[in-house]
N, C-alpha and C positions, 0 to 999 in steps of 0.2 A: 556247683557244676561237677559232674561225674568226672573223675581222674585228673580233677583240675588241683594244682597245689597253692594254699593260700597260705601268704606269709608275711604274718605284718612286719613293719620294720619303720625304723626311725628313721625322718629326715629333717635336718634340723640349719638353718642358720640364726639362732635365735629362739626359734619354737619346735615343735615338734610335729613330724608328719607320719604317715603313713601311707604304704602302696601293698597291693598285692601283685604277688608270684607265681606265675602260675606256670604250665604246661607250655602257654606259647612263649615264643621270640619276639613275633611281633605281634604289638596289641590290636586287636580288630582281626588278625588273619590266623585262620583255621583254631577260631574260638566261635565259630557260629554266629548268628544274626543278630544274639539276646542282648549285645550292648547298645544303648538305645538314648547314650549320651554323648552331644555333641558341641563341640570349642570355635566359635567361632572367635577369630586369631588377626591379625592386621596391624599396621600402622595405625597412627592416629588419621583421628579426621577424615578415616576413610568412609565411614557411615556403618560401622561396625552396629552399634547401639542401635541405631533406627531400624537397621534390617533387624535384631534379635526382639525389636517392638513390632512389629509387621508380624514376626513370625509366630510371637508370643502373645496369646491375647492373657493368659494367666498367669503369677510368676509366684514360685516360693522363697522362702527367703534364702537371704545371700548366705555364699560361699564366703567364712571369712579364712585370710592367709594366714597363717601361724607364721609368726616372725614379720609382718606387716602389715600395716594400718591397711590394705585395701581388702574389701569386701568385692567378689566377686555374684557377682545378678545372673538368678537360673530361672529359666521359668517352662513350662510345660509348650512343646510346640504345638499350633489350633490343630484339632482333628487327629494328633497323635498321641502317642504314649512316650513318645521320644521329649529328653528333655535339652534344654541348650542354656548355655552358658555365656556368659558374653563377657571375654578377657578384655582388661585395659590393652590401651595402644603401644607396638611396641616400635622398634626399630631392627635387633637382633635377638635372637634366644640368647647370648650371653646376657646378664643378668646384671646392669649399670644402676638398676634402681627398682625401688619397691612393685612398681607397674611390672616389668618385665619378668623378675622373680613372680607373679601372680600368674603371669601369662604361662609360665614356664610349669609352675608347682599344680597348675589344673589338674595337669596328667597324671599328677602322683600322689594326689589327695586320694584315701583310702574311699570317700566317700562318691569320688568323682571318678576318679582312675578305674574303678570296679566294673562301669559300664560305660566307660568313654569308646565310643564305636569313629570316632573319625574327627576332621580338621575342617573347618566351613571359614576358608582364608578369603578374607574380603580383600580386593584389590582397588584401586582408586585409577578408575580408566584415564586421569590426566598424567599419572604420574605409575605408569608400569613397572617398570624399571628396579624401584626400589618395593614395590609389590612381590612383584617376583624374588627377588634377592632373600626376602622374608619366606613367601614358599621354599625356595631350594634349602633352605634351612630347616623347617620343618617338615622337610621330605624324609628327613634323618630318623624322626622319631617312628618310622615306620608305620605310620597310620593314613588310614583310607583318609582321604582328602577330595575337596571338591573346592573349584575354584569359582570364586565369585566377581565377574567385573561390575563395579559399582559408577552409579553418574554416567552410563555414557552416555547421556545426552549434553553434560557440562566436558567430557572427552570430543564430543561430534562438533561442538561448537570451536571448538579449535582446532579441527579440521584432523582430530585421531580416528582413523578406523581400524578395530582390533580384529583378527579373523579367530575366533573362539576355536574352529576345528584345528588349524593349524597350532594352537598353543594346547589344545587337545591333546592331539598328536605327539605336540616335544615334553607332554611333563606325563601322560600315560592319564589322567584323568579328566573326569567329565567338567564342561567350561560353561558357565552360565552367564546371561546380559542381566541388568540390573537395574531400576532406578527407583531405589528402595523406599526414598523418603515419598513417592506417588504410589509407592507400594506394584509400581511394573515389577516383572519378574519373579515375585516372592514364591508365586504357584509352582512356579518351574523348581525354581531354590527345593521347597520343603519336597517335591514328589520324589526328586535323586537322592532325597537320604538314605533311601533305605537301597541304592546302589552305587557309593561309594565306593572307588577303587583305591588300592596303595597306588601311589605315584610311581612311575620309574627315579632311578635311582641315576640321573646323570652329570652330577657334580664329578669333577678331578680333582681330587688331590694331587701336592706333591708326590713322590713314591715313598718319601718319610716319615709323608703324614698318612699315609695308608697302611705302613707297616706297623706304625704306633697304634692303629686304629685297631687293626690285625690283634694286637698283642694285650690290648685292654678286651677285646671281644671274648679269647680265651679265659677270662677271670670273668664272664657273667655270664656264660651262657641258657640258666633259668630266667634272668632277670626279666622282666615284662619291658624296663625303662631299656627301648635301644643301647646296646653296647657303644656303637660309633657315637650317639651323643652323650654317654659318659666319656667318651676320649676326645671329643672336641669341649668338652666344656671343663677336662684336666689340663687341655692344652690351655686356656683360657685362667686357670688357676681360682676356677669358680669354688669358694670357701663353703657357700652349700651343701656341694657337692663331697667336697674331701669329709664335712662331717656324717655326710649321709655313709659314705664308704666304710667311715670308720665306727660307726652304731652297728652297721648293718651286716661290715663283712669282715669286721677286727680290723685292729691296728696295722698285722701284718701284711694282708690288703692293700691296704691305705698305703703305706711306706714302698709297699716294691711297684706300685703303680706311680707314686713319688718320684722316684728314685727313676725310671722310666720317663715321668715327665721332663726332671730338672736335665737328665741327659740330652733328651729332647731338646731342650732350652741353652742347652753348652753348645750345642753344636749349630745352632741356629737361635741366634739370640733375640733375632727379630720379634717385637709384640704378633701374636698370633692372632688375634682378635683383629688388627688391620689387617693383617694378613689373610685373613676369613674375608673381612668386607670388600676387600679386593677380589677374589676370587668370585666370591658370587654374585657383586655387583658385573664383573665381567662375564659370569656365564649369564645371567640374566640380559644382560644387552645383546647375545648372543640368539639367546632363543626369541626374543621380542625383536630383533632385526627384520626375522621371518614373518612372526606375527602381526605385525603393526605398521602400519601405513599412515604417514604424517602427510597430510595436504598441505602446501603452502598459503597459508593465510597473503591473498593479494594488498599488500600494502596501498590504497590508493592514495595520492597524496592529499587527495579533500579529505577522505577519510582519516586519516594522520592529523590534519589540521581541525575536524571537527573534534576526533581524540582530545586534542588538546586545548579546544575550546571548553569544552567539555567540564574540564575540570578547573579553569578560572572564573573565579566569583563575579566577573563581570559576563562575561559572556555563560556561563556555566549556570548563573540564575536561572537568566530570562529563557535557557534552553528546557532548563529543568521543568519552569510554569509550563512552558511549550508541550512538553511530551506529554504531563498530566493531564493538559486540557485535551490534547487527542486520545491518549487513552481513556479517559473519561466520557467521550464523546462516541468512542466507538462502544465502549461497556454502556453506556447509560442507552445514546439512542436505535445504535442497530443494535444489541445486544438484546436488553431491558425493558424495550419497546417492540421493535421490529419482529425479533425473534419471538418472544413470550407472547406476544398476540396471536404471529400466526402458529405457534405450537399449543399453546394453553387455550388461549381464546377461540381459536376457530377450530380445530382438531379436539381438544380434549374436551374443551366446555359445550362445543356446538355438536358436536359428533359421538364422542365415546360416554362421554356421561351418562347421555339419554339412552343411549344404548344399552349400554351396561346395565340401567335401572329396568328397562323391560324385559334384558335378558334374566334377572332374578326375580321378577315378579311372581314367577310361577313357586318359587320359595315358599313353604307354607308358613316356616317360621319368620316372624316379625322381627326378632330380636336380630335371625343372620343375616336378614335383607338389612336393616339399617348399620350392623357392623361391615356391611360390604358398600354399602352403599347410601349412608347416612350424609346428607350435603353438611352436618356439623361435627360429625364426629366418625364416620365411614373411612375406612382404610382406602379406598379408590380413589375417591376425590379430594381425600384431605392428607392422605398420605404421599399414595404412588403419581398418581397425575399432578399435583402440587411440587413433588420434586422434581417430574421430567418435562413438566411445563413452566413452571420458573427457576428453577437450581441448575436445570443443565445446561439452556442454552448461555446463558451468562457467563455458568464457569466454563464453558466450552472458549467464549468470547475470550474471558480474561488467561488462560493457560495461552493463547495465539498469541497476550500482548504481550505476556509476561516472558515467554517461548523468542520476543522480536528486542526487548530489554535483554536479556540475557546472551542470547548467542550475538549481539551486535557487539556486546563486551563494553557498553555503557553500565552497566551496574556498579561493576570495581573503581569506574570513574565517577560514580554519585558517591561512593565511600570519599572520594578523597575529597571530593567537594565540599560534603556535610560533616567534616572531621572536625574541623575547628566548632558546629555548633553542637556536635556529640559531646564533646570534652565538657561542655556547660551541663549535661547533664549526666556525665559522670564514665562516657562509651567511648570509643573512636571510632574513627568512621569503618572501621569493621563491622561498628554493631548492627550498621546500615543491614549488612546482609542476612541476619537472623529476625530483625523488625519488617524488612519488604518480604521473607519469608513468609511472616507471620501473616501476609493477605492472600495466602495460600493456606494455609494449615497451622492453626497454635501449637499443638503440638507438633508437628514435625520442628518448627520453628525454637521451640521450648528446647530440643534437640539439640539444635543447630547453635545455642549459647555457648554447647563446647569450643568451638573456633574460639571463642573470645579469654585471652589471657589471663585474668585475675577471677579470684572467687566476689568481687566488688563488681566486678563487669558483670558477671552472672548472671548474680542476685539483681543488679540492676533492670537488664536485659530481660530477664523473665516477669521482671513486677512489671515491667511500662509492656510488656506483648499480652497480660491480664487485665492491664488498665485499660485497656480501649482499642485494641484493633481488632476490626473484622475481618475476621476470615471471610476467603473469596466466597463460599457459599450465602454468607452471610450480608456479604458485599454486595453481592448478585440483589438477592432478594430488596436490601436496600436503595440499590438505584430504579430497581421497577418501582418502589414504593413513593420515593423521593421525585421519580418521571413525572409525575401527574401532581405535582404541588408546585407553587411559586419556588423562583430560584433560590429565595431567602432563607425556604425551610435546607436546602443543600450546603449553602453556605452554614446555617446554623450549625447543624448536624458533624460535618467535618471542620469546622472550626472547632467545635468542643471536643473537637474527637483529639484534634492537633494539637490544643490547648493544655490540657488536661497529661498529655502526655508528656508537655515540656514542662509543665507545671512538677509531675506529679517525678519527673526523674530528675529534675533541681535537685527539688529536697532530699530526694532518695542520695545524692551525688553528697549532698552536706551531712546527713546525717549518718550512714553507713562510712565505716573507718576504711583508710585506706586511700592508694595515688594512683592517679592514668598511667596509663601506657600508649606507647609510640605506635603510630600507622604502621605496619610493614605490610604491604597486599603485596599477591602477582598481581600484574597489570597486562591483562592479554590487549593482542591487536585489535581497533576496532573494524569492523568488517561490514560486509552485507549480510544479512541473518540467510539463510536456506531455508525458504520459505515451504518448499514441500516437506522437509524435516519435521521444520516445525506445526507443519497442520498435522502431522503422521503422528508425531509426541501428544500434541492437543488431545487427539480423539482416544492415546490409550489413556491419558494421564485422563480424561472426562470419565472412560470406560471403567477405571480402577477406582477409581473413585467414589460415583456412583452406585458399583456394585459390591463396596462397603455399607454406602450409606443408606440404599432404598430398605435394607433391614432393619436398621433403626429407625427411621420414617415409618416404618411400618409396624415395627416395636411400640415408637411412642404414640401413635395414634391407636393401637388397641388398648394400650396402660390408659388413657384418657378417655378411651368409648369407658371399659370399665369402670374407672372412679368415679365416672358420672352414672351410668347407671345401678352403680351401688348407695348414690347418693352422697360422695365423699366431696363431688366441686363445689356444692352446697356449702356443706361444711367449711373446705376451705377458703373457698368466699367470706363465710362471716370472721373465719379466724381471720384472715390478714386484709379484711377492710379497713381497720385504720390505718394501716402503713400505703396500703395499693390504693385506695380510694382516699384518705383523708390526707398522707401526706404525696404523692405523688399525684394526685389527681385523676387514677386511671379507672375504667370501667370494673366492676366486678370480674368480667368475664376474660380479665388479664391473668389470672391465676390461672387457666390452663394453656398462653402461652407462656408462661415462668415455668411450668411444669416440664413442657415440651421443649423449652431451652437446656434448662437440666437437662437433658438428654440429649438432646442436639440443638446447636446454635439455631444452626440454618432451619428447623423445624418447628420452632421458636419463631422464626419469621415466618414463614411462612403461613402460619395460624393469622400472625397480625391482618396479611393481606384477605385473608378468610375472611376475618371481624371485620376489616375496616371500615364497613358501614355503620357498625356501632360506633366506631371511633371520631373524634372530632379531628383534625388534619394537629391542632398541638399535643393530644393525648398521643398521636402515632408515633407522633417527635420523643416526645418523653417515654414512651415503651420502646424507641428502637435505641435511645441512647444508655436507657435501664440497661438493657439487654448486651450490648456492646460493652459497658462497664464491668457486667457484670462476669463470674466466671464464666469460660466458655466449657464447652462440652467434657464428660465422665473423662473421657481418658486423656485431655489436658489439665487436669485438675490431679489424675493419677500420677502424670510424668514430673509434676510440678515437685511432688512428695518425693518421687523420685530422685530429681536431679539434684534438687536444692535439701534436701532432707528434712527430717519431721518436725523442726523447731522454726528453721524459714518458710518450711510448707504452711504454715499455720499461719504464721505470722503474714504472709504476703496474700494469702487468702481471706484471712479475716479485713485488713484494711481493704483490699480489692472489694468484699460485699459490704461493708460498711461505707464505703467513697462512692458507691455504685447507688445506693438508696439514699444517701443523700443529697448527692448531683442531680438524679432524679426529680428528689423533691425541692432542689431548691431552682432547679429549672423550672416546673410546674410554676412555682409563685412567682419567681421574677417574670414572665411570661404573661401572667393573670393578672399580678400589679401592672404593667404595663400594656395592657391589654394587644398580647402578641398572639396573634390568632394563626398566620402562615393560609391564611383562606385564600 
């Protein structure tokens, strides 16, 4: 850049780094637009990673930290040239450990620092307070920032309402809602990138610590790294930082900004790092006083007493049977029946089909009439109406039940209830929460393993949500399938589905090294769920959803017109008729739902319901439990490589499709030897 001054320079605690120098004070302001890389920054567990997966559909390879084992994950934001970064979870910019030093060295990596354009601080809408405390900290390094509240729909259920304009207002930048892991708000998130403002600047110091600050400003005034966080993190005795001084700006430097410090510390002997947490934890309660409105959760006393039935194995069981057979009931017969008839059956199949097919008759080409409109392989009737007549109103149904679980504050109370029979396969009853996930979304789910303590819980946790749970999409499609067969084939189906998963995290629990860990949940009040809330959440969480997935639906149904009329289902027909026809027992014409699984679960099922006429009612058994075994969709298979890395990615993937084709096949025989028809 024209009149800009670049100057590498060493930063080292252990390794070796580099920043450039330049013209400006602060980084991001009156340097122009062109830096077009951005840190998203937080606590743990705030959903930092899922939003940088929402926002990232591509990623290059990681940022590794010199001087520590962590690799930081960058990847290209969809539809821009802007890149992001996604820091471990911190607690303070002082630097107590490897994480934090990552979070911290982003800025000053030559490679990152060069075009770092701003701050994307994710917030945890339950827990503001120390959200914020973590902003006023990074307000220091003088960069454009934009604040992210994440979960408020897990905020709303414990009765938080945040007013974004008013925290607008007290930090000088723009304030965004979030519920990243459904992917709400992410559209908002990416379009204020590129207006990003610097924060104002309204932390107090002592007058001691501002004169200190005062007097290390004077000795950088080139620097790019804010001055004030090289004097708060000398107050802090950050050893990074002293070596970086002394690479970068000689000895003599380093010594009278010392010599500054340790005065500092004579006369005020108090640890300053408490003395920081203090401080900003107090202006943060400050600003969030104004912002944030706590409703009192009405304690009722049946509600308190159901709380606590809730969670004893005598009463806690037969409650647990209880809620599944309703929600089951409401997903299977109004959901999976009621719905999908009269949206699919009466509307798409009786109405727009035919429609549709005379309004393209005038087409001269045959080829685009039947890619628009082919009853086997047409993007309209096998794609788009297939997912909005049976994928949506189901998942619409189950986001309402799951929406009436969740804000009731019954979930954290199934954790403690199924704790003792998590420990048998290896979990606690935390793990609860990343597994009922998983009948929402694998991958978000696959995510959500971070909550869980040990790298053994993990690795656990992600092979039994690979081993057999359906996603809600997936779910949906299966109770319309499972609606029209005797009750025995449903009992089969999720028996094997139960089975299989306590089976299959046993062994995982004995053979994987390593010991449990202790329950520790919050345990919110139980309450009356907010029932217009939750139909409000239902329809964007359907709406987000959907308008991910009807691209892929529409994706794999032209991947599948084409490999058929190239002659390739042929093909793949004869290749894998001994495994799909001889060991599993399944029609030929199952190799293009395996295809269109690969690419999406739910579009995978949704083919079966196409075929089902070809199918026999124990062929559909044995292709939906295939199918459920088997891996679930491209980008839970990516996260998997991701979280677990490339030796466990393998590894839990290979046994996942090798348990998945054999379960298959040895269901098919047991089945035939016993002449188990499900008719």
């Amino acid at each position: 850049m024209a009149g800009q001054r670049r100057k590498t320079i060493s930063f080292s605690d252990g390794g070796i780094m580099r920043i450039n120098s330049s013209c400006c004070n602060k980084a991001g302001t009156g340097c122009g637009n062109h830096r077009s890389g951005y840190a998203i920054i937080g606590n743990m567990n705030v959903g930092k990673t899922t939003l940088f997966s929402r926002m990232c559909k591509t990623r290059a390879m990681g940022v590794n930290i010199p001087g520590t084992s962590v690799t930081v994950e960058n990847g290209r934001v969809e539809g821009m040239e802007s890149h992001l970064y996604d820091t471990p979870g911190i607690c303070s910019i002082f630097s107590h450990n490897e994480d934090e030093r990552a979070s911290r060295d982003i800025f000053l990596l030559e490679e990152t620092a060069a075009d770092m354009g701003g701050i994307i601080l994710v917030a945890d809408a339950k827990n503001m307070k120390r959200s914020l405390a973590i902003a006023l900290q990074y307000v220091e390094y003088g960069l454009p920032m934009l604040l992210v509240v994440n979960m408020i729909d897990e905020g709303e259920s414990r009765g938080i309402v945040i007013d974004n304009e008013k925290l607008s207002s007290a930090l000088g930048i723009d304030v965004c809602s979030s519920i990243a892991r459904e992917g709400i708000g992410v559209g908002e998130i990416v379009s204020r990138l590129g207006s990003m403002r610097v924060p104002k600047r309204i932390m107090k110091y002592p007058p001691r610590v501002e004169r200190f600050l005062e007097k290390v400003a004077s000795e950088f005034k080139s620097s790019t790294l804010s001055p004030r966080v090289i004097g708060l993190l000398l107050l802090a005795r950050d050893r990074g930082l002293e070596d970086y001084l002394e690479r970068n700006f000689g000895n003599g430097v380093l010594e009278r900004l010392k010599r500054l410090a340790e005065q500092f510390h004579r006369e005020d002997p108090a640890v300053w790092e408490f003395q920081a947490g203090n401080l900003y934890n107090k202006k943060a309660a400050q600003v969030l006083e104004d912002a944030q409105k706590v409703e009192p959760v009405k304690r009722h006393p049946f509600l308190a007493r159901l709380g606590d039935w809730c969670t004893d194995l005598k009463t806690g069981i037969p409650i647990a049977i209880g809620i599944l057979a309703v929600v089951y009931m409401f997903l299977g017969t109004f959901g999976a029946t009621y719905l999908v008839d009269s949206i699919n059956g009466k509307l798409f199949e009786g109405l727009l089909i035919p429609w549709v097919t005379k309004l393209v008759d005038p087409i001269p080409s045959a080829f685009i009439r039947d890619m628009i409109v082919d009853p086997e392989f047409g993007v309209l009737p096998t794609g788009v109406f297939l997912a909005l007549g049976l994928v949506l109103p189901v998942l619409f149904c189950f986001y309402l039940a799951f929406g009436v679980l969740e804000e009731s504050g019954y979930l954290p109370r199934l954790s403690i209830l199924l704790d003792k029979l998590f420990h048998k396969i290896g979990l606690n009853g935390k793990g609860v929460i990343p597994l009922v996930m998983g009948f929402s979304c694998i991958t978000m789910a696959i995510l959500t393993t971070r909550i869980l303590d040990t790298k053994k819980e993990k690795n656990i946790a992600t092979f039994l949500l690979l081993q057999g749970m359906p996603c809600a999409p997936l779910l949906a499609v299966m109770l319309i399938i499972l609606e029209k067969m005797p009750t025995s084939a449903t009992v089969m189906v999720f028996g094997l589905i139960l089975a299989k998963i306590m089976i299959a995290g046993f062994l995982a629990n004995k053979i994987l090294p390593g010991s449990g860990t202790p329950l520790l949940i919050e345990i919110p009040a139980m309450r009356l769920p907010g029932f217009v809330r939750i139909f409000k959440l239902s329809v964007l969480k359907t709406y987000f959803f959907m308008k991910e997935a009807l691209p892929i639906f529409i994706l794999a149904c032209l991947i599948v017109f084409f490999i058929d009329r190239l002659g390739g289902l042929r093909v793949l027909e004869q290749i894998s008729r001994p495994v799909i026809n001889g060991f599993m027992g399944l029609p030929d014409s199952s190799v293009q739902v395996f295809i269109k699984t690969i690419i999406r679960r739910e579009s995978g099922a949704t083919e079966i319901v196409r075929l089902s006429g070809a199918y026999t009612n124990l062929q559909i058994i044995v292709n939906l439990l295939v199918m459920t075994f088997l891996s679930p969709c491209v980008n839970a298979a990516i996260v998997v490589f991701k979280e677990r890395g490339l030796k466990a990615g393998i590894t839990i993937m290979g046994i996942v499709f090798v348990f998945a084709l054999t379960t298959g096949s040895l269901i098919n025989h047991f089945c035939r030897l016993l002449n188990i028809t499900f008719s």
